[in-house]
C-alpha positions in Angstrom: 62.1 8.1 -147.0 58.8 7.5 -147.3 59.6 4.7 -150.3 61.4 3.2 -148.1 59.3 2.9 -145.5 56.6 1.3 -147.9 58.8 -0.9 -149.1 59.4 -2.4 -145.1 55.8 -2.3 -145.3 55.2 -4.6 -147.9 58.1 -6.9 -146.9 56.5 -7.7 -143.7 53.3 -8.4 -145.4 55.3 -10.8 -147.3 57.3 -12.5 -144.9 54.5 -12.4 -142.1 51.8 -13.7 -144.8 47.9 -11.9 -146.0 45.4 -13.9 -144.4 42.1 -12.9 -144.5 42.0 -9.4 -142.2 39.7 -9.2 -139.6 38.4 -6.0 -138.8 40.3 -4.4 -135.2 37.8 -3.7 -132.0 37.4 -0.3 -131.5 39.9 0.1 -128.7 42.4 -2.5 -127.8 44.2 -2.3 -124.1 48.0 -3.3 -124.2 48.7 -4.2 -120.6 51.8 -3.6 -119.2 53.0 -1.9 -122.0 54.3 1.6 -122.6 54.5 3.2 -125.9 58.2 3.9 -126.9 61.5 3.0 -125.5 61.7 4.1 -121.4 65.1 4.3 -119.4 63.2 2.6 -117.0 60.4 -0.5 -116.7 57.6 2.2 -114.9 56.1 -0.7 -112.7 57.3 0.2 -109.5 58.5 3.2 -110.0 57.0 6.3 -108.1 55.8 9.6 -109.9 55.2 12.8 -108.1 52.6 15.2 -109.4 52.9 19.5 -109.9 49.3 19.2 -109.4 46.3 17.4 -107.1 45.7 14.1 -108.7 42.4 12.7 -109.0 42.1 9.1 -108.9 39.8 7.2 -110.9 38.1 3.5 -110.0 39.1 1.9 -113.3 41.0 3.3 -116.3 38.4 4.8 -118.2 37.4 8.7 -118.4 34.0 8.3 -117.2 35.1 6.0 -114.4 33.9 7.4 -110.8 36.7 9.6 -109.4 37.6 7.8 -105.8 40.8 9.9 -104.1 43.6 12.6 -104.8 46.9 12.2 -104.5 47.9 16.0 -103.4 50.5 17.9 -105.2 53.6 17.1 -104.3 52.7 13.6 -103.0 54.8 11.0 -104.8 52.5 7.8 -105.8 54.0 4.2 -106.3 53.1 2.8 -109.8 51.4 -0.5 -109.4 50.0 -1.6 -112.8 49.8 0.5 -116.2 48.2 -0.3 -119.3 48.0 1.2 -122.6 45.0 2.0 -125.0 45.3 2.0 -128.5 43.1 3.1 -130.9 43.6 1.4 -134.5 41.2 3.1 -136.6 44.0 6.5 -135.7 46.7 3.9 -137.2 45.4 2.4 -140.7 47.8 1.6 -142.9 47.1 0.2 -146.2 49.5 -1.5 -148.8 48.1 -2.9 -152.0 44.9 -4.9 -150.8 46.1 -5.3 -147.6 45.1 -3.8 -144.5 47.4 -3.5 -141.3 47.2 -1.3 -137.8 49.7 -0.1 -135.6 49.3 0.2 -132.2 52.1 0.9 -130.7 56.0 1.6 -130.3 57.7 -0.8 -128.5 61.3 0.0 -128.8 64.3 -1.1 -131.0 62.6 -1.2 -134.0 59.1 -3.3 -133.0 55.5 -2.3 -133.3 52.9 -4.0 -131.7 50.3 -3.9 -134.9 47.0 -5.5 -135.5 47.7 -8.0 -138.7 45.5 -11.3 -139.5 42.7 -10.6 -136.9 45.1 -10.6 -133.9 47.8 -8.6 -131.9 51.3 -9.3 -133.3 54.6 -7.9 -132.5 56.9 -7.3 -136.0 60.2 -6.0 -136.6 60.2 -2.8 -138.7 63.8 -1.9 -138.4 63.1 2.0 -138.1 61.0 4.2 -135.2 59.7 6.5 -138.1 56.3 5.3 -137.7 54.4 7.8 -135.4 51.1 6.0 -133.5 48.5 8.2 -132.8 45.6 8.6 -130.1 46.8 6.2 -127.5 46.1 6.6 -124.1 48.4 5.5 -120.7 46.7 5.1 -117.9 48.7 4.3 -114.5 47.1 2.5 -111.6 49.0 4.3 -108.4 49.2 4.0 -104.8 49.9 6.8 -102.2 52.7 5.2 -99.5 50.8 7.8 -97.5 47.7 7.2 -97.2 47.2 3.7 -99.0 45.1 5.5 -101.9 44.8 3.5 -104.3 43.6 3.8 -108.1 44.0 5.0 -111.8 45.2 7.9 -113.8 45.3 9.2 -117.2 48.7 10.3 -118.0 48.1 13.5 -120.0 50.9 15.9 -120.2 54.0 15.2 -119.0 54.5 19.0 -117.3 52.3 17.7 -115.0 54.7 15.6 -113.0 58.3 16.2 -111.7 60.9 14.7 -113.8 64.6 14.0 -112.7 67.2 13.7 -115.5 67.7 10.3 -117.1 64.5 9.0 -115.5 61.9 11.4 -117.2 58.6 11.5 -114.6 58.7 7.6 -113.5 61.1 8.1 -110.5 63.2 5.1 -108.8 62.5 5.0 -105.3 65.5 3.9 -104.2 67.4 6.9 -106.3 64.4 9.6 -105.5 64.8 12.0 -103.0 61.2 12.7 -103.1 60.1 8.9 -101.7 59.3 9.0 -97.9 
């Protein structure tokens, strides 16, 4: 398998061309994007928390915490991004150098290739990217709160079958 999968590898390199690499930022921030393949487009959508919420000013760790959204509270998704890491996701194949970012779904990667962010087909999902971070910018119908969240372990959120934890609100029985 894993001949195989350097052999797509390669191809792309081929096909998509070895430029010159230029060297990824640090952190790159996919907006709007998910990693995987969802039932469901989140934005929209309303999650409900097992737990109080703390909500953050931007989407950043050491970002001031500004409100909770209580347990039990469901929370309107209003903007999401996704922050990849491509130092976690080096992959190197004869002289050149490449970095995943993320999983997009049917097959295509959003990588890091020729100093830019590019999406290629890889025709498999067996390529696991590592260290990303979702961050969900939500809004209480309740009380208006407003602001961001780090989505850390899924157990930490109701979940209805088929729709995982980002909840329809015109299907949820939890949205007031």
């Amino acid at each position: 398998m894993q001949k195989i999968l350097t052999l797509t590898v390669l191809a792309v390199f081929l096909l998509c061309g070895t430029a010159q690499a230029q060297d990824p930022p640090d952190k790159i921030i996919l907006h709007s994007t998910v990693g995987g393949e969802l039932s469901a487009h989140p934005l929209n959508c309303v999650v409900r928390p097992k737990k109080d919420i703390h909500l953050r000013a931007a989407p950043y760790t050491d970002s001031a915490a500004i409100a909770t959204i209580p347990e039990g509270w469901t929370a309107r998704i209003t903007a999401f991004e996704l922050h990849t890491f491509p130092y976690k996701n080096r992959v190197v194949v004869g002289n050149s150098v490449f970095y995943f970012l993320t999983y997009r779904g049917e097959g295509i990667y959003s990588v890091w290739l020729d100093g830019k962010v590019q999406e290629i087909e890889m025709k498999t999902n067996q390529f696991a990217t590592n260290g990303t971070e979702l961050w969900l910018c939500l809004k209480s119908p309740q009380n208006g709160l407003e602001g961001w969240v780090r989505l850390e372990n899924m157990r930490d959120w109701y979940t209805e079958k088929g729709s995982g934890i980002f909840l329809t609100p015109a299907n949820s029985r939890y949205w007031s």
